[in-house]
N, C-alpha and C positions, 0 to 999 in steps of 0.2 A: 574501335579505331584500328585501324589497320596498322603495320611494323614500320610503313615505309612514312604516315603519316609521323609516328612515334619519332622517328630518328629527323623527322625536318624542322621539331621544333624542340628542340635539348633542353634550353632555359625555363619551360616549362615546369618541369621536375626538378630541378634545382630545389634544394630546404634554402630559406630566405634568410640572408645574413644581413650584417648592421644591424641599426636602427629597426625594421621591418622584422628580423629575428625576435630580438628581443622584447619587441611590441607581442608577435607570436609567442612567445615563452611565459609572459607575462599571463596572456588570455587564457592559456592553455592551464597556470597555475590558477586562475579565477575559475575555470570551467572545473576544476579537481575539487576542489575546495567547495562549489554549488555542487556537484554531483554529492560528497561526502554529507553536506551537510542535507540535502534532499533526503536520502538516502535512512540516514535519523531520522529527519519526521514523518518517513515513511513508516520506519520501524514500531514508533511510537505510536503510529494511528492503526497500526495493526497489533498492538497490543492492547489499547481499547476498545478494537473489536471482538478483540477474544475474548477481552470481559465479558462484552455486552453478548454475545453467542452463548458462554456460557450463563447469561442469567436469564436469556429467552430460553435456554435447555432446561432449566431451572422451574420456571414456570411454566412450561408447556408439560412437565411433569407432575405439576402440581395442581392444575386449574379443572380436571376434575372432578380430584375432591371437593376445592374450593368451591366450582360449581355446581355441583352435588349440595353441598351445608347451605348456601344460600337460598336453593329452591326449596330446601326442605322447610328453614326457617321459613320462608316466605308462605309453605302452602303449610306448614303446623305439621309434617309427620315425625313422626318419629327417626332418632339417625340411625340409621345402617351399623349390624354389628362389621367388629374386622376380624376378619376370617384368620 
């Protein structure tokens, strides 16, 4: 928008008083309040994912042995010594 548009419409830019203010201030404290509380259960679903990353790291370190003892059982050899 160009400077000369800027200056022919002044009440545009005005912050809005009365009634209209205080309906804004009001919104403004609901929008504070929904960000905060968002924000939390953001927090908290990314702390159960860290759980859960940490128990897939978990078992993606373990599932060869795992799968290792089962095929063994399965085919009767003997278990692997550990070095």
């Amino acid at each position: 928008m160009s400077r000369n548009a800027k200056a022919s419409c002044p009440g545009q830019f005005r912050a809005p008083a009365g009634a209209a203010g205080a309906e804004a201030e009001s919104v403004h404290k609901d929008v504070l309040a929904f960000q905060t509380k968002t924000e939390q259960r953001f927090d908290k679903v990314d702390g159960r994912l860290d759980l859960v990353e940490r128990g897939l790291r978990g078992l993606r370190a373990d599932m060869p042995e795992t799968v290792g003892k089962a095929v063994r059982d399965v085919y009767g050899a003997k278990p692997r010594r550990k070095s």
